[in-house]
C-alpha positions as CSV (number, residue, x, y, z in Angstrom):
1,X,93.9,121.7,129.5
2,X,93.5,117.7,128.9
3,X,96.6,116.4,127.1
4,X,96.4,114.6,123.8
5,X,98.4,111.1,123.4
6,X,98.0,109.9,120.2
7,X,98.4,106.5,120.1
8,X,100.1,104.5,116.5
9,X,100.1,100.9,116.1
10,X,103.9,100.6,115.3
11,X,105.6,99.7,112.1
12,X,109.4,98.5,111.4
13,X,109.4,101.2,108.1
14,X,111.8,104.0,109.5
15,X,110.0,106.3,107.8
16,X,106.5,105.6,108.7
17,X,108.1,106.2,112.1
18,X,109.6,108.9,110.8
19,X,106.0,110.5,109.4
20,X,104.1,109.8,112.7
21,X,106.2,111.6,114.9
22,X,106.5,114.8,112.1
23,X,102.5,114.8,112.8
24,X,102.8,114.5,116.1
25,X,105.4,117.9,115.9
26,X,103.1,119.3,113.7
27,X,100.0,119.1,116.1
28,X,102.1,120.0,118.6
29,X,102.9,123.7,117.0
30,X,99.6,124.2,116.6
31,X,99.7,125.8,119.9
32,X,95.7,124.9,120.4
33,X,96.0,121.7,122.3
34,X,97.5,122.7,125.9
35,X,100.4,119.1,125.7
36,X,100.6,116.5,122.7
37,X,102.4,113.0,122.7
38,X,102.5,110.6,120.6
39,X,103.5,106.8,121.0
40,X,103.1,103.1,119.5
41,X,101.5,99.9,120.9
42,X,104.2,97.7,119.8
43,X,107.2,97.2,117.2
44,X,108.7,101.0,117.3
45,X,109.7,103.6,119.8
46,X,108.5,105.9,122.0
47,X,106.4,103.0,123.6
48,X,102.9,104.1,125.0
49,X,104.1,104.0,128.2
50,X,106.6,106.4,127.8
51,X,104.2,108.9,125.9
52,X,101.7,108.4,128.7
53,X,104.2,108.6,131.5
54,X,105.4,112.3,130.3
55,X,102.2,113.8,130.0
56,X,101.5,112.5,134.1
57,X,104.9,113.4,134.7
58,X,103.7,117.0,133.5
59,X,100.6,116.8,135.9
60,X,97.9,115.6,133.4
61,X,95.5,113.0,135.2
62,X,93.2,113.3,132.4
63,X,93.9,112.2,129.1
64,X,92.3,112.2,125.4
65,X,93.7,109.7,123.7
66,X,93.0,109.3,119.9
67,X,93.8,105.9,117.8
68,X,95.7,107.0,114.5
69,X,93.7,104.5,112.6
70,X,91.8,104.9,109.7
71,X,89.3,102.2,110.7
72,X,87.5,100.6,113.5
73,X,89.3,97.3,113.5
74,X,90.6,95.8,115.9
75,X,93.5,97.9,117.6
76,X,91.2,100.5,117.7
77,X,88.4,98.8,119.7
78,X,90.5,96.7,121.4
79,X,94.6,97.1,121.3
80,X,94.5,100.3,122.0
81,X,91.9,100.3,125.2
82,X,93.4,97.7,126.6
83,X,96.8,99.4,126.8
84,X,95.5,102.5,127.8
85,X,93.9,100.2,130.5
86,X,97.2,99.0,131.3
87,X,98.5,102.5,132.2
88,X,95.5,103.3,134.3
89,X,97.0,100.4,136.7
90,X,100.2,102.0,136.9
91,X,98.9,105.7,137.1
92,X,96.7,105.4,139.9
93,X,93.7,108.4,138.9
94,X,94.4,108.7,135.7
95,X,91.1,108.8,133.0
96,X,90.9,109.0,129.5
97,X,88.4,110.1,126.9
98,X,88.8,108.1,124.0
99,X,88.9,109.1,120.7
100,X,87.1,107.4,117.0
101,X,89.0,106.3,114.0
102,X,89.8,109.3,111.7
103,X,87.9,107.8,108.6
104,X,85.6,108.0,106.7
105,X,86.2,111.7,106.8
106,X,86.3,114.4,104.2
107,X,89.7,115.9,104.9
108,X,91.0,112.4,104.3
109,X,89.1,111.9,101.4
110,X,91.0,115.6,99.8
111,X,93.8,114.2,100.6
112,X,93.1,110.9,99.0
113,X,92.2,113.0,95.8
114,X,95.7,115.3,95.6
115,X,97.6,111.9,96.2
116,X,95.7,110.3,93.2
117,X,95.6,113.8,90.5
118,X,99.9,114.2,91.8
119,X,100.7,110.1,90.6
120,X,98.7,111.5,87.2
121,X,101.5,113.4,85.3
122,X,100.4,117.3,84.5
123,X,97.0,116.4,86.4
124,X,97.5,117.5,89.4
125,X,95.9,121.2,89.0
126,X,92.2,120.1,89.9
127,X,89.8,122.3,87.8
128,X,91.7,122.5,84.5
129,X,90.6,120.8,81.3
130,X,93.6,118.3,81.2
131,X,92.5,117.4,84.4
132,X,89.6,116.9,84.7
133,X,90.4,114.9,81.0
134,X,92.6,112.5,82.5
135,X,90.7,112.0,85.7
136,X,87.7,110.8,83.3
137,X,90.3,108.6,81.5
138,X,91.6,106.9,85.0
139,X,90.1,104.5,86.9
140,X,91.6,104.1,90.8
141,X,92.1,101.2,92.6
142,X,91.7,102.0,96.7
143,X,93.9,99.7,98.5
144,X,93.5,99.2,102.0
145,X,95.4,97.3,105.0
146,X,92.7,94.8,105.4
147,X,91.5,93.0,108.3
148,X,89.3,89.8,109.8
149,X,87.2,93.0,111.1
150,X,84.0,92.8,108.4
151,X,83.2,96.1,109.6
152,X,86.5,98.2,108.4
153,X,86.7,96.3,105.8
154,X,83.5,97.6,104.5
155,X,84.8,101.2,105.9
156,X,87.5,100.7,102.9
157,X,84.6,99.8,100.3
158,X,82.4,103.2,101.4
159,X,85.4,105.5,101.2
160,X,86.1,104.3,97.1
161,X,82.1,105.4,96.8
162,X,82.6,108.4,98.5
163,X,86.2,109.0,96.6
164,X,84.3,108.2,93.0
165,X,81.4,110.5,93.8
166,X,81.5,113.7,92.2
167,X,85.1,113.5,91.4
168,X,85.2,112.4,87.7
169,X,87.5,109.4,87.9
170,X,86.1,106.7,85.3
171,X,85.5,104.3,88.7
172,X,86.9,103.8,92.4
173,X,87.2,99.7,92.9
174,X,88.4,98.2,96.9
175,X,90.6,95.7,97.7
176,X,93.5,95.1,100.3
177,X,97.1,94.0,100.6
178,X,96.4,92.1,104.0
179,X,94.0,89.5,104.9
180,X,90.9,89.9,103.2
181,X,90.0,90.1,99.0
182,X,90.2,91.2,96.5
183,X,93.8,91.4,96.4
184,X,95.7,94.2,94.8
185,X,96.1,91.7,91.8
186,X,92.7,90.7,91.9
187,X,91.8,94.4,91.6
188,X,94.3,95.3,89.0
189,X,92.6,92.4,86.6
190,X,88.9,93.5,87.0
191,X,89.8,97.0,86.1
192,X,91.6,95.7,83.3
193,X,88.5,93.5,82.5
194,X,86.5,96.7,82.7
195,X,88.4,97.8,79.7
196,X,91.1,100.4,81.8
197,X,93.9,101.4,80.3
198,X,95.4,104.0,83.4
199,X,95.4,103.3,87.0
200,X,96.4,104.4,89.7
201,X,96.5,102.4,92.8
202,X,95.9,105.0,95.9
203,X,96.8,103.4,99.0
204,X,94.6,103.4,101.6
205,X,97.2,104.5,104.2
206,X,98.4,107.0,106.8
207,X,102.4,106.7,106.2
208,X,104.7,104.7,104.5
209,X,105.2,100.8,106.0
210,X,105.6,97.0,105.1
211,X,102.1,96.9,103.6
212,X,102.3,100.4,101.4
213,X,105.8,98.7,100.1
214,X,104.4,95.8,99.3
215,X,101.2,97.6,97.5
216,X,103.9,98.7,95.3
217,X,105.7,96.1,94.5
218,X,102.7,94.0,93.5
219,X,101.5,97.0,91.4
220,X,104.8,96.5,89.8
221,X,104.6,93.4,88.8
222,X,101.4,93.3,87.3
223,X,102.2,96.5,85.4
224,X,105.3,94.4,84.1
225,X,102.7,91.6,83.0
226,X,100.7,94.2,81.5
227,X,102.5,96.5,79.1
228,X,99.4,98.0,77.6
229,X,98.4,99.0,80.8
230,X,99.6,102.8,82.7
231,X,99.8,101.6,86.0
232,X,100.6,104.4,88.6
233,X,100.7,104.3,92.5
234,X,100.1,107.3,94.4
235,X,101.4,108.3,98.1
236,X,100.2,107.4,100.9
237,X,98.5,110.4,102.9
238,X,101.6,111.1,105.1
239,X,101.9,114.1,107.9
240,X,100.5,116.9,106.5
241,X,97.7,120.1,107.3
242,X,94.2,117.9,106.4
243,X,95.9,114.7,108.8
244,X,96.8,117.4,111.7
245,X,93.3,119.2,111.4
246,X,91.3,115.8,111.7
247,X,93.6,115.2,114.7
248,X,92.2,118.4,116.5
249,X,88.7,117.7,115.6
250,X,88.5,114.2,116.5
251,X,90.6,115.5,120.1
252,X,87.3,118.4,120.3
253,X,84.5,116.0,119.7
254,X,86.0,113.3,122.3
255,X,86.2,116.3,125.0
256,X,82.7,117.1,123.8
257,X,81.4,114.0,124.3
258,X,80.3,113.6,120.6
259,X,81.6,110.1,120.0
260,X,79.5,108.7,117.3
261,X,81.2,105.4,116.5
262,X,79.2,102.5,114.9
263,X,78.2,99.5,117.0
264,X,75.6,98.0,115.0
265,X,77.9,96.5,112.9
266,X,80.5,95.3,115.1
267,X,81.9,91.8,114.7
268,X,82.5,92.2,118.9
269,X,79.0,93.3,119.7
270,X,77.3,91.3,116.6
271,X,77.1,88.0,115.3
272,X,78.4,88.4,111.7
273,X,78.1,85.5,109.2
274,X,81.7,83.7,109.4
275,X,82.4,85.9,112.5
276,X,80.9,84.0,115.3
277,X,84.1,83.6,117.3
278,X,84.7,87.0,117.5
279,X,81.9,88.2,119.7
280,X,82.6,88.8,123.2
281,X,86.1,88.2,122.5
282,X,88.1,89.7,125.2
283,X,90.8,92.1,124.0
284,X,94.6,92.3,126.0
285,X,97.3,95.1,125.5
286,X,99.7,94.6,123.0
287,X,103.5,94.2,124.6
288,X,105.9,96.8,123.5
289,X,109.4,95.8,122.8
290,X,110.4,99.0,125.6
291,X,107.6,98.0,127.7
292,X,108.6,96.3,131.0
293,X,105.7,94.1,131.0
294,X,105.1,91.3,129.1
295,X,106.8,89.2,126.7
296,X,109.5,91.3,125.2
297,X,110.4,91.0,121.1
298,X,113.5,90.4,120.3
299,X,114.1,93.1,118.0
300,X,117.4,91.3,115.9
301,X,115.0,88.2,115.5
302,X,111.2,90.1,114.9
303,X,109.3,88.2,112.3
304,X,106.7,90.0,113.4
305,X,104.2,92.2,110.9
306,X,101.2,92.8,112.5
307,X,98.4,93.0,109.4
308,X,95.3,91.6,111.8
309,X,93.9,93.0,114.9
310,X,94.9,90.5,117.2
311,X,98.4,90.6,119.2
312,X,99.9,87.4,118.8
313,X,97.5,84.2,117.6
314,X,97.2,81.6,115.2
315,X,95.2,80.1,112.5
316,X,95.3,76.3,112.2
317,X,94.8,76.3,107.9
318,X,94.0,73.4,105.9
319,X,95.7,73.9,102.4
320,X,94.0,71.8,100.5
321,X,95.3,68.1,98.6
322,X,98.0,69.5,97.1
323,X,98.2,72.2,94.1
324,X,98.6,75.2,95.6
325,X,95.5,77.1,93.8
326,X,93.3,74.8,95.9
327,X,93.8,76.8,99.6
328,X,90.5,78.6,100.3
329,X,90.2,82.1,99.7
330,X,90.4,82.9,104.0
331,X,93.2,80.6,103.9
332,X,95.4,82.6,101.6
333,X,95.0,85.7,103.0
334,X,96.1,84.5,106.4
335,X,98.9,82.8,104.7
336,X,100.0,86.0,103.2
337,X,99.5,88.1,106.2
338,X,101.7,85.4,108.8
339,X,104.9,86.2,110.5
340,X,105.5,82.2,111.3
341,X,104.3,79.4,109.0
342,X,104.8,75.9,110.2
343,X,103.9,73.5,107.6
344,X,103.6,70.1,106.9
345,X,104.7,67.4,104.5
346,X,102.1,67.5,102.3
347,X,100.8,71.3,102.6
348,X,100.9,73.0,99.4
349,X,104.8,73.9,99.5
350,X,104.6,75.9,96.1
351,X,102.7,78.9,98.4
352,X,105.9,78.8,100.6
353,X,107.7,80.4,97.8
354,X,105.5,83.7,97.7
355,X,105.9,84.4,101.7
356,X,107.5,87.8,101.9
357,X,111.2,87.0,103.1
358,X,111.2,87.9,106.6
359,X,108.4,84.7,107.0
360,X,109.9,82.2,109.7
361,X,108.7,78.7,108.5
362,X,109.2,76.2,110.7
363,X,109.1,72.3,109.2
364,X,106.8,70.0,111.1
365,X,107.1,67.3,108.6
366,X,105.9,63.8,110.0
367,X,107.8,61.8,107.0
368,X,106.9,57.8,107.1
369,X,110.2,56.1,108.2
370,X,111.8,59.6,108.1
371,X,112.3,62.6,110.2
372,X,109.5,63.6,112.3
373,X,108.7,66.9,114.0
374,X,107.1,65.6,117.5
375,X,103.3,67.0,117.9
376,X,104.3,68.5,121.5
377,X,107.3,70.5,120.0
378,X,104.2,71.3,116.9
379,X,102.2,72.2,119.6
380,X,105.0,74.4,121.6
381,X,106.1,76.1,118.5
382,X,102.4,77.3,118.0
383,X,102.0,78.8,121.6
384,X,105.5,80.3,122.0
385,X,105.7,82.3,118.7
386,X,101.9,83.5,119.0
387,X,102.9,84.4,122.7
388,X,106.1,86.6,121.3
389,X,103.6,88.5,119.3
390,X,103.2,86.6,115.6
391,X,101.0,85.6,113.3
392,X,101.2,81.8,113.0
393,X,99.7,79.9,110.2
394,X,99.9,76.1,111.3
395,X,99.5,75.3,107.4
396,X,98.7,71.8,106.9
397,X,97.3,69.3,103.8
398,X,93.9,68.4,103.2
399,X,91.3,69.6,105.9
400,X,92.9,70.0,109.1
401,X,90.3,67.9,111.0
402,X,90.8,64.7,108.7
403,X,92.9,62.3,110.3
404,X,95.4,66.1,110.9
405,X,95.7,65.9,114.8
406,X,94.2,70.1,114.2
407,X,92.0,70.0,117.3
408,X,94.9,68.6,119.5
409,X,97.4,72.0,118.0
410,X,93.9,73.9,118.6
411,X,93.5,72.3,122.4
412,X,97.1,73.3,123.0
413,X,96.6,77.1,121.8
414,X,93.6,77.3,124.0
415,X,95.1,75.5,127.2
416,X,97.8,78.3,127.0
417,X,95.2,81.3,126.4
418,X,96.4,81.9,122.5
419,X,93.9,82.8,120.0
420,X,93.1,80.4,118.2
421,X,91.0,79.5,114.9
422,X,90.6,76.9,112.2
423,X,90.4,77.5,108.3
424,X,88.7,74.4,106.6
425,X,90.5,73.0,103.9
426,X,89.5,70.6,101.1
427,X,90.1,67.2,102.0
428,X,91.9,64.6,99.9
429,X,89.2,62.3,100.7
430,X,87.3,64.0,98.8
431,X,89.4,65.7,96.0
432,X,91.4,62.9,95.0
433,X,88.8,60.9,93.9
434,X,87.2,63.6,91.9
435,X,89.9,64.4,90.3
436,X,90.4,61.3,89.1
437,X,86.8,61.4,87.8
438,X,85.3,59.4,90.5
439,X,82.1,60.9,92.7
440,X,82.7,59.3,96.1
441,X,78.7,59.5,96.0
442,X,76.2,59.0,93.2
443,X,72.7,58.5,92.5
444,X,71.7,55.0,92.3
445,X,74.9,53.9,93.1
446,X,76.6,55.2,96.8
447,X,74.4,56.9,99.3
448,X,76.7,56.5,102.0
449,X,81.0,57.5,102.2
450,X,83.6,56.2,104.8
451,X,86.5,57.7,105.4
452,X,88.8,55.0,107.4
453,X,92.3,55.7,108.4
454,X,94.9,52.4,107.2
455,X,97.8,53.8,109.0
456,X,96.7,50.9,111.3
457,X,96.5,47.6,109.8
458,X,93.4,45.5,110.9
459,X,94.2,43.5,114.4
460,X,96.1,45.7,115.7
461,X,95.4,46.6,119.0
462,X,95.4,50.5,118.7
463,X,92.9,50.2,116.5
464,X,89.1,51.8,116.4
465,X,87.9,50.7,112.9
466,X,85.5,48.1,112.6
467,X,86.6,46.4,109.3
468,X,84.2,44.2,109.6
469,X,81.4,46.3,109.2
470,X,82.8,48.3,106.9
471,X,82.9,45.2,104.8
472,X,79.1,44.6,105.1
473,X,78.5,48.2,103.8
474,X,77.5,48.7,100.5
475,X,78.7,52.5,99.7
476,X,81.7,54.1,99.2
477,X,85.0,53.7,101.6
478,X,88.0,56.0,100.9
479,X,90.9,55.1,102.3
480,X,94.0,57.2,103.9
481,X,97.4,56.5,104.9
482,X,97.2,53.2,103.7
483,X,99.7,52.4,101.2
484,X,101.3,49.9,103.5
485,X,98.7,48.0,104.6
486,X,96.3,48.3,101.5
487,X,96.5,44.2,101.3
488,X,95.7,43.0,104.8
489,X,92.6,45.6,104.6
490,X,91.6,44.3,100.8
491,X,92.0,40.7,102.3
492,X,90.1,42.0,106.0
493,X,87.4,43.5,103.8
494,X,86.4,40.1,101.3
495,X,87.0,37.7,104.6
496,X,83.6,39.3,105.7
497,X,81.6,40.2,102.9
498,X,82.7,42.2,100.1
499,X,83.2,41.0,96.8
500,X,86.5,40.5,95.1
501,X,85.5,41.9,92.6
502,X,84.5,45.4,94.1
503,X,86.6,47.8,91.8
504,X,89.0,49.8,93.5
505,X,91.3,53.3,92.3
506,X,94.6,54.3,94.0
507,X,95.1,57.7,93.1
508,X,98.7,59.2,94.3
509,X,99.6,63.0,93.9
510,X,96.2,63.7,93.2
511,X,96.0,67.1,91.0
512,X,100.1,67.7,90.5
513,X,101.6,67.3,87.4
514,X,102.4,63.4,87.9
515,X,99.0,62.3,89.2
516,X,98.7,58.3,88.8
517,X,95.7,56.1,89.0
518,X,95.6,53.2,89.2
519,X,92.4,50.7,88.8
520,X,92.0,47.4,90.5
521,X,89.9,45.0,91.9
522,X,89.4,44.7,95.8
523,X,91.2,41.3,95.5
524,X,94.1,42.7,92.8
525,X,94.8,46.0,94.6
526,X,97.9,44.7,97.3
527,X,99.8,43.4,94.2
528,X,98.5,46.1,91.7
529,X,100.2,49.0,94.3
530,X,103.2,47.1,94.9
531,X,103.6,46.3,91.2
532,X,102.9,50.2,90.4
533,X,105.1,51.0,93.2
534,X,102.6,53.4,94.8
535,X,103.9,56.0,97.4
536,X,102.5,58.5,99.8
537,X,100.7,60.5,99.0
538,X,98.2,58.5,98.3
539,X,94.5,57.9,98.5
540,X,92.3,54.5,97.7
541,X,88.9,54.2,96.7
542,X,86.8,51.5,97.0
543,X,83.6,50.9,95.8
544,X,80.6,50.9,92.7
545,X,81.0,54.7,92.4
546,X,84.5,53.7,90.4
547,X,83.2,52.3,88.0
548,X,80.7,55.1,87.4
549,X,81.5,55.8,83.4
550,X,83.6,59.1,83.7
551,X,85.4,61.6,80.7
552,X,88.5,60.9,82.5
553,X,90.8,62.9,85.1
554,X,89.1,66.6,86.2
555,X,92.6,67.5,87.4
C-alpha cells in the first residue's frame, strides 16, 4: 500500500510539535493507511528527510505526501514540492502523489464551531436554548496566519462566510496575525464599531505556535483597553478525530487522482494586482536544521519565525519621514512578521519598540560626522541572514529610492540569488513640506518639482547637479541633505538667475513632536539656519509654492 508522509512546516512552540506528531500517532492507529510518517520542512525535528528516508527504508518507492496546511500559500505550492523534490535526488525511483491543503473543508469548519461554542461559557451544548442565545449574542473574529499569497488569504475570508452561515453567530469578520490586514486589533475595533459586546477570536490554526500566542496576547490587550467588551479566544483546532479523518480523505483523493486545487487564482500562475513579481517565481526547498544540505540554523541563535511563504528573503521598506503611523499598510505587516530588521538613522525607531523580542535588529546608521555602518557590510548583512533562513526588513526613512542607496541593497540581494522586494515609502521630499502647509506643486504657481541632493556642495567634482539650471527654473526645488551646504547652493542658485528674494522654508523633524520651520528668503536662508541652528533631519524648500497662503502646519 502507498505510504503517507505528512509533511508540517515546523514551529519553535514545543507543543505545536507536540500536537503534530499526536496526529500523526493518531492516523497512524487508524490501521487504514498501510505506513504513516510525519516530518517538518524546517525549525523542528523529525526533518523531512528523515520521515521520507524511513518509509524507503521500509521499501516504499511510492509516496503520498500531504501538506498539513490549511491554505494554498506558499509552502504548500512551493516549499513543500521542492523538498519532496529534493528527496527524489537522493532516492533514486522514488514518486510521489501530492496531496491539497486541508481547507476550506467541512470537518474543519465543525471543528472551528466546537472551538468557538467551548471559549463561550455554558454554550458549548449546540442545540440548546442558551446556546443557541449566546451564539446570536456573539460575534467571532477568524484569525488567520496570513500571507503575501492573495489567494489564501482570501481562503481565510471564505471560511468566516462559510463559518457565519447557518450557524447563528451575530457575524464572522477576517483578519490575520501575520503579514496581511486587518490585524487582530483592526478586527477587534470594527466589531466593536459594529456595536459587539462578546467576542470570541477563533484562531485560524492547526496547533498551538508563535502566531496562535501572539493572537492571544493581542486579544489581551485590547480586552484590557476595552473593559465593556467580553473578549474570549478559543483553541486552536489541535489533533483530534475531524483533523485525522480529513487526513485520510485528502491521502484517498490524491491516490484517486481527484486533486481539485485552484489555479485560476494563483499569484504563481496569475498576474494579481500588486503581485507581479511573484509569477513564475521559482520555488527552492527549505533547509532543515537536521538536514545535511544547505545552510544549517543555528538553533541557540534562530531568529527565525517563518510567517510568509518564502525561505529566507528580504523586503527593502521605506518607513516613511518619520512618525511612525506614516509606514504603509504592506510595510507594517512585513515589519511585524521579520526575524532581522536593520534599520537606519532616520527610519521610524518608535516601530522598533513593538518587534516581538526575539527580532534581531541590526543598526546601519550612517550618522554625519558619526559612526557609520559601511553599505557593503549593509549589503552582507542583508544576503547572509536571508541566506540562514530569515525574514529581513532593510527598514529605512523616507522612500527607499530617494537619495536611500535601496536599489544598490536590492542589486546585492539579487547578485547573491536572495529574494528580494521593495515597499515604497513616503518621501520626505514630499511630506515635509506638506506638513508644514506647503504644496510642493500648485495651480498657477509650480508646475514642475526638483528634488536635488546638497550633500554635495556645488563645484565639487563628484557632483551631477546642474545648479545652474536649476536656477533658471521657475518651479519648485526641494532640497535634501543639505544643512551644510544650504549657503553656497542659495549663493550658486541667485549667481545665475534666481531672485533673492525667492522665499524659502527649512523644515527639520517634519511631523514629530518638535517640528520647526523656519521661513526665509533664498538670499537669508545660510544665516537664518545657522542662526536657528538647524540639524539633520532636515528638508529645504524653495520656491513661489511657500508663500502659497496656508492654515498653518497639517502635522
Amino acid at each position: 500500500m502507498t505510504g503517507l508522509v505528512i509533511v508540517g512546516h515546523g514551529t519553535r512552540s514545543t507543543a505545536g510539535v507536540d500536537q503534530f506528531a499526536a496526529l500523526v500517532e493518531r492516523v497512524r492507529r487508524r490501521g487504514d493507511i498501510g505506513d504513516v510518517e510525519g516530518g517538518f520542512i524546517e525549525l523542528s525535528r523529525p526533518p523531512l528527510t528523515d520521515a521520507v528516508g524511513a518509509l524507503v527504508a521500509r521499501g516504499h518507492r511510492a509516496l503520498v505526501a500531504l501538506p498539513l496546511v490549511l491554505t494554498g500559500a506558499g509552502h504548500g505550492k512551493g516549499d513543500i514540492p521542492a523538498a519532496m523534490a529534493r528527496e527524489q535526488e537522493r532516492h533514486s525511483g522514488l514518486t510521489y502523489r501530492y496531496g491539497r491543503p486541508l481547507g476550506p473543508h467541512p470537518l474543519l469548519h465543525t471543528a472551528l464551531e466546537e472551538r468557538i461554542d467551548a471559549a463561550l461559557a455554558g454554550a458549548s451544548q449546540a442545540g440548546t436554548e442558551s446556546a443557541d442565545a449566546d451564539r446570536a449574542g456573539t460575534w467571532v473574529a477568524l484569525i488567520g496566519r496570513g500571507s503575501t499569497d492573495p489567494d489564501a488569504n482570501a481562503e481565510v475570508a471564505k471560511v468566516a462566510r462559510l463559518l457565519w452561515e447557518g450557524r447563528g453567530y451575530a457575524g464572522v469578520e477576517p483578519g490575520f496575525i501575520s503579514l496581511a490586514q486587518p490585524s487582530v486589533p483592526a478586527v477587534l475595533e470594527r466589531l466593536r464599531r459594529l456595536g459587539a459586546r462578546r467576542i470570541v477570536v477563533a484562531p485560524y490554526f492547526l496547533f498551538a505556535g508563535v502566531l496562535p500566542d501572539r493572537i492571544v496576547a493581542q486579544s489581551a490587550e485590547f480586552a484590557a483597553a476595552h473593559s465593556d467588551l467580553d473578549v474570549r479566544v478559543a483553541e486552536v483546532i489541535g489533533d483530534c478525530d475531524a483533523l485525522a479523518d480529513l487526513v485520510r480523505e485528502r491521502y484517498a483523493e490524491a491516490l484517486g487522482g481527484d486533486i481539485r486545487m485552484n489555479c485560476d487564482t494563483c499569484a504563481y500562475r496569475v498576474l494579481m494586482p500588486g503581485f507581479a513579481d511573484k509569477v513564475g517565481r521559482p520555488q527552492r526547498p527549505h533547509d532543515h536544521p537536521d538536514d545535511p544540505v544547505g545552510h544549517h540554523h543555528d538553533h541557540g541563535h534562530d531568529h527565525h519565525d517563518h510567517h510568509g511563504h518564502e525561505h529566507g528573503s528580504v523586503a527593502v521598506v521605506g518607513g516613511g519621514p518619520g512618525p511612525d503611523d506614516l509606514i504603509t499598510v504592506r510595510g507594517k505587516a512585513l515589519l511585524d512578521a521579520a526575524d532581522v530588521v536593520v534599520v537606519d538613522r532616520l527610519a521610524p525607531q518608535g516601530l522598533l519598540a513593538g518587534l516581538r523580542p526575539d527580532v534581531l535588529v541590526v543598526d546601519a546608521a550612517k550618522v554625519p560626522r558619526g559612526p557609520s555602518m559601511a553599505q557593503e557590510a549593509i549589503n552582507a548583512a542583508l544576503v547572509s541572514h536571508a541566506k540562514a533562513g530569515r525574514q529581513v526588513v532593510r527598514l529605512k526613512g523616507g522612500d527607499p529610492y530617494v537619495f536611500g542607496r535601496g536599489h544598490e541593497e536590492v542589486q546585492a540581494c539579487q547578485a547573491a540569488g536572495v529574494p528580494v522586494t521593495v515597499v515604497p515609502g513616503v518621501s520626505s521630499a514630499i511630506a515635509a513640506p506638506a506638513l508644514a502647509g506647503v504644496p510642493v506643486t500648485h495651480r498657477g504657481v509650480a508646475h514642475d518639482l526638483t528634488v536635488v541632493s546638497g550633500h554635495l556642495p556645488p563645484g565639487h567634482p563628484d557632483s551631477l547637479v546642474d545648479w545652474a539650471a536649476l536656477a533658471r527654473a521657475r518651479g519648485t526645488v526641494v532640497l535634501l541633505m543639505a544643512v551644510d551646504t544650504i549657503a553656497k547652493i542659495a549663493a550658486v542658485l541667485i549667481e545665475h538667475g534666481r531672485a533673492p528674494e525667492t522665499p524659502v522654508l527649512a523644515v527639520q523633524d517634519a511631523g514629530l513632536p518638535d517640528q520647526l520651520s523656519v521661513p526665509a528668503r533664498l538670499d537669508e536662508i545660510g544665516a537664518a539656519a545657522a542662526r536657528e541652528e538647524i540639524r539633520p533631519p532636515a528638508v529645504f524648500v524653495v520656491g513661489p509654492v511657500v508663500a502659497v497662503p496656508t492654515t498653518g502646519p497639517t502635522g
